[in-house]
N, C-alpha and C positions, 0 to 999 in steps of 0.2 A: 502194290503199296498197301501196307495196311490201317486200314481208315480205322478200327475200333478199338475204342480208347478204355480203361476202368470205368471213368467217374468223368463228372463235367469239368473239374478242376483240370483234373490231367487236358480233358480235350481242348479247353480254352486257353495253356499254356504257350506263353509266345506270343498269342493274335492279340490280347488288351493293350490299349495304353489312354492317357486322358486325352480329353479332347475329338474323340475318335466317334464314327457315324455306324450304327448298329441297324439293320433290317431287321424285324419282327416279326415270327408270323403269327395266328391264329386269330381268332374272332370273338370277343369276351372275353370268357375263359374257356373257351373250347381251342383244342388245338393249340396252345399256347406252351411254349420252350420252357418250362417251369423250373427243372435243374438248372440251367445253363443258366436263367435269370437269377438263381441262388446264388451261382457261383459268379458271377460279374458285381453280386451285390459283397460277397463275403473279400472279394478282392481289392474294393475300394476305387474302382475305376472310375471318374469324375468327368466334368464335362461333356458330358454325352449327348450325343443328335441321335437319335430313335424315330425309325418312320416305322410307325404302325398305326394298324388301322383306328384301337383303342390302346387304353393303358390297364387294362385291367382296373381291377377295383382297389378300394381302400384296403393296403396290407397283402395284396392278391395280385399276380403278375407283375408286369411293369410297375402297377402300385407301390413293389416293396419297393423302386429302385427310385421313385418318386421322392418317397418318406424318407430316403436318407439322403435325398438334395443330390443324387448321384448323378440325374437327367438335365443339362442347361436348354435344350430345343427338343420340342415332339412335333413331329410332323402324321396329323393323322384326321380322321375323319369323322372320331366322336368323343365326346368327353363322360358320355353316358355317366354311369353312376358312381363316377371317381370323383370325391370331391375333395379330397386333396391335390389331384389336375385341377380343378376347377377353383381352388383357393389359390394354387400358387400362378395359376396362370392371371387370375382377376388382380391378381396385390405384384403382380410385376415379376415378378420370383421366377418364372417359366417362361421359354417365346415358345410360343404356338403358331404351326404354319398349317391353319384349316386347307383340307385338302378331301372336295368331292370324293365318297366311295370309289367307286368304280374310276374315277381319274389317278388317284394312288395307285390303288390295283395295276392299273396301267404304266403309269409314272417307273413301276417297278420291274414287271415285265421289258417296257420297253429297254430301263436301264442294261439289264441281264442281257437283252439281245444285240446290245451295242446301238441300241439311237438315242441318239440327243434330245432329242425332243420332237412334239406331236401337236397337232391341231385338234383341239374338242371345243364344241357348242355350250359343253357343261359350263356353268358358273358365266357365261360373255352376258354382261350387265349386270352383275356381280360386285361384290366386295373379294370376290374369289380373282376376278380380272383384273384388278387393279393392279399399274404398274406391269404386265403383261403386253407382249404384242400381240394386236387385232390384228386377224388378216381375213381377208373376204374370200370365198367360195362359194360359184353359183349363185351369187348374191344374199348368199348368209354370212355372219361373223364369226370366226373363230378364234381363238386365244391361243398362245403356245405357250405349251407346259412341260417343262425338262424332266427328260427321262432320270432316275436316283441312280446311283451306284453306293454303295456304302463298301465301308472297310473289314464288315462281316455282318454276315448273317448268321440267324438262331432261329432254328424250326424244330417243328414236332411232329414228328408220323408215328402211325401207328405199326408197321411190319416193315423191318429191312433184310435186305440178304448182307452177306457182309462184304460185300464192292459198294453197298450206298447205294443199290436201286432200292427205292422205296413207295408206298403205298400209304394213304391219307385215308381216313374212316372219317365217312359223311361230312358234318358240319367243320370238323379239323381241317379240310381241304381249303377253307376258304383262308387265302392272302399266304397261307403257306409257300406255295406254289411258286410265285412271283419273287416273294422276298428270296428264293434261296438260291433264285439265279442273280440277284442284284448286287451279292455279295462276292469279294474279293475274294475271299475265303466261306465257304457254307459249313456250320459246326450242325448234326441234325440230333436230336435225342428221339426216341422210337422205345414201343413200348416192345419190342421182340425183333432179336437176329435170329435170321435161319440161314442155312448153307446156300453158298452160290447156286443155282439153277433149281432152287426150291419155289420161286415164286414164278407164275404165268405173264412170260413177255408181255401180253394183252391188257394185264391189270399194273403195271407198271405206272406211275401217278409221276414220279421224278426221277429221271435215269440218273445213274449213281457217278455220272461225270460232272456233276453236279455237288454231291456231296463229297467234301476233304477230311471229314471229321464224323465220327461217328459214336452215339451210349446208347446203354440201357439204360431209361431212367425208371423205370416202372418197380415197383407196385407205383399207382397213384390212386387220388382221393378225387371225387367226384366230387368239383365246387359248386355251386347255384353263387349264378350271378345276382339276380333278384328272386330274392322266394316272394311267392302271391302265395297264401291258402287263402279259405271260409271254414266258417265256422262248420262243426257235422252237424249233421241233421238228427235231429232227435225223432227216436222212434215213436 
């Protein structure tokens, strides 16, 4: 079957519709589906559930799809330096379902591997717990938290062959990984194809049974999520 598509347009053909639940991956803005989140913003797709970890920044990642009212729930772990998340979530405009790091991460994985749900210590006496079943272990408490499934996933690697085995570069690896088993369908964008059996079984990050969908999105721009400088030193 042939997973590689033109352009993000073509690849996201058929899988949109409103109201529909979208996996995300990447971390900031590292690793993050950036064509694909162009092309769900250029197609007007509405009511959306998005579980990712962040939303990216103002104008930037998830951002843009924030700014056009395109996102009604984010399901994620940080609000970090989006304050456009962070206005429309404060003024009612957005549901936000806070969700521990590493329990998302989970939440996600587990959906992908077919369980329902998990027992974690994270968040028990919590506003994370609330509404939540306790249930005790060894005489600790633990919460259960449902595993996500969504109606597609959107990820970003760095090297694929063109069956869709792929390969994650450093900091991109993280919530990549999880999100692209979560999904019904996984659409991946990669900054390079190379021919089947060009890449080392050993370095394989996500076997290509995994991904349905496949681009080149590259060239891309190096974003800084927060610049810090100082001032230079004078000689």
């Amino acid at each position: 079957m042939k997973k590689l598509y033109p352009n993000a347009e073509a690849a996201l053909e058929g899988l949109l519709f409103d109201g529909m639940t979208i996996c995300a991956g990447g971390f900031g803005l590292s690793g993050i589906p950036e064509r694909l989140i162009d092309a769900i913003r250029d197609a007007g797709t509405t009511g959306l559930t998005i579980a990712s970890n962040n939303a990216g920044i103002d104008g930037e990642g998830l951002g843009k799809l924030l700014r056009t009212r395109q996102v009604k729930k984010m399901i994620s772990s940080y609000v970090g330096e989006n304050k456009e998340f962070e206005r429309q979530y404060l003024s009612g405009e957005l549901e936000v379902e806070f969700c521990p790091q590493g329990t998302l991460a989970e939440r996600c994985r587990a959906g992908g591997a077919g369980i329902p749900g998990f027992y974690t210590k994270t968040g028990v006496g919590t506003l994370v717990a609330e509404g939540k079943e306790v249930k005790s272990f060894d005489g600790e408490d633990y919460i259960l938290e449902r595993g996500i499934r969504s109606d597609l996933s959107i990820i970003k690697g760095w090297k694929a062959d063109e069956s869709g085995n792929l390969i994650f570069r450093k900091t991109a690896r993280n919530f990549n990984q999880p999100m692209a088993t979560a999904g019904k369908v996984c659409v991946a964008e990669v900054e390079e194809v190379v021919p089947v059996g060009s890449l080392d079984p050993d370095q394989i990050h996500l076997p290509g049974i995994y991904v349905n969908r496949l681009i080149v999105g590259s060239p891309y721009d190096k974003k800084i999520e927060f610049r810090t400088t100082r001032p230079r030193e004078t000689a």
